[in-house]
N, C-alpha and C positions, 0 to 999 in steps of 0.2 A: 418954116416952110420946107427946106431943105431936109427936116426929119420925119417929116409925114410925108415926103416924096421915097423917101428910101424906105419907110415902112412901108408901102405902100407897093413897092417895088419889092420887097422880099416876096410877097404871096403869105404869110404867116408871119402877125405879131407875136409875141409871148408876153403875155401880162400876165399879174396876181393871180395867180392859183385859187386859189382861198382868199374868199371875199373876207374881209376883215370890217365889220362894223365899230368893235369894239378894241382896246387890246386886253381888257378885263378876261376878256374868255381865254388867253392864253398864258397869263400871268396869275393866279392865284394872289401872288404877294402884293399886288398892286391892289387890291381889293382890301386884304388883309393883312399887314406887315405880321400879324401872330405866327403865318404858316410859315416863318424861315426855320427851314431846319424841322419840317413834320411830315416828312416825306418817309415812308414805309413804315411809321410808327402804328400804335395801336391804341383804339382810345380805353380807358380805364374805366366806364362807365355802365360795362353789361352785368347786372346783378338779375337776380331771381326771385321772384316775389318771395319764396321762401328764405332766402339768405338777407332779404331785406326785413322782413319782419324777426326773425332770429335776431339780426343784430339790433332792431331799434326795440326790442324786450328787453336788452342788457342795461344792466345798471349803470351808471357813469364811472360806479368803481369799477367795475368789470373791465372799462375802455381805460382809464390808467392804470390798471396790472397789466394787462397785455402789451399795451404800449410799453412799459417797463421790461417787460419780459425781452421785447422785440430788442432794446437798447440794451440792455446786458448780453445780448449775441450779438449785436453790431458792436460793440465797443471791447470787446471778449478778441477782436480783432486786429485791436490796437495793442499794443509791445511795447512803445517806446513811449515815452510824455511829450515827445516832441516829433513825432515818428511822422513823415508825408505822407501820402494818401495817393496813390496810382488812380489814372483812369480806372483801370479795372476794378476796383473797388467801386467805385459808383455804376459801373457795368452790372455789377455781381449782386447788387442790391437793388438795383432798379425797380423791380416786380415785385419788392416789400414794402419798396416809396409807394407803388402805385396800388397796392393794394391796400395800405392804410392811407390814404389820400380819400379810396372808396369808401373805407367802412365810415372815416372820418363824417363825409357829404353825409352819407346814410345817416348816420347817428344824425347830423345836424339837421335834416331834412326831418326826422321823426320829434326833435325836442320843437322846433319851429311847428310842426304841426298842432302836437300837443299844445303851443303856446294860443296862437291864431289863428287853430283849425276850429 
């Protein structure tokens, strides 16, 4: 009683700003525990019909030379047989992870096709 007389006597409450119905709309992670840590990234998944069709024409041999290729410069890297690995090395290579993660899906996305289309 005592708190709705002195509100009341101010002339001006201040309540909630922003109606909140939810806290989903303000928390991502609460939604989705996936997005911890996906904050200013890029997603890996803009191809072009022509770069999609080029790589699902390639042979399977074709996708292990390359791959091989890609790992004899990643490992071309390496110096010591017991040598640590700095963050920035996995900085420095990230855009080759994600680029073959792409052609990866592609490939697999066109032999799935071929299988069940």
């Amino acid at each position: 009683m005592v708190v709705v007389g002195v509100v009341c006597l101010t002339g001006r409450a201040m309540a909630q700003q922003q109606p909140l119905y939810s806290q989903y709309m303000l928390d991502a992670f609460l939604v989705n525990p996936a997005v911890a840590g996906a904050e200013g990234v890029t997603a890996i998944n803009h191809t072009t019909k022509s770069q999609r069709l080029d790589w699902q024409k390639q042979p399977v041999s074709q996708w292990v030379i390359d791959s091989y290729q890609i790992a004899q410069q990643l490992y071309s890297e390496i110096r010591e047989p017991d040598q640590k690995l700095s963050y920035r090395y996995n900085f420095d290579h990230v855009q080759t992870l994600n680029d073959q993660l792409l052609k990866g899906g592609v490939h697999l996305a066109g032999l799935l096709n071929e299988i069940f289309g």
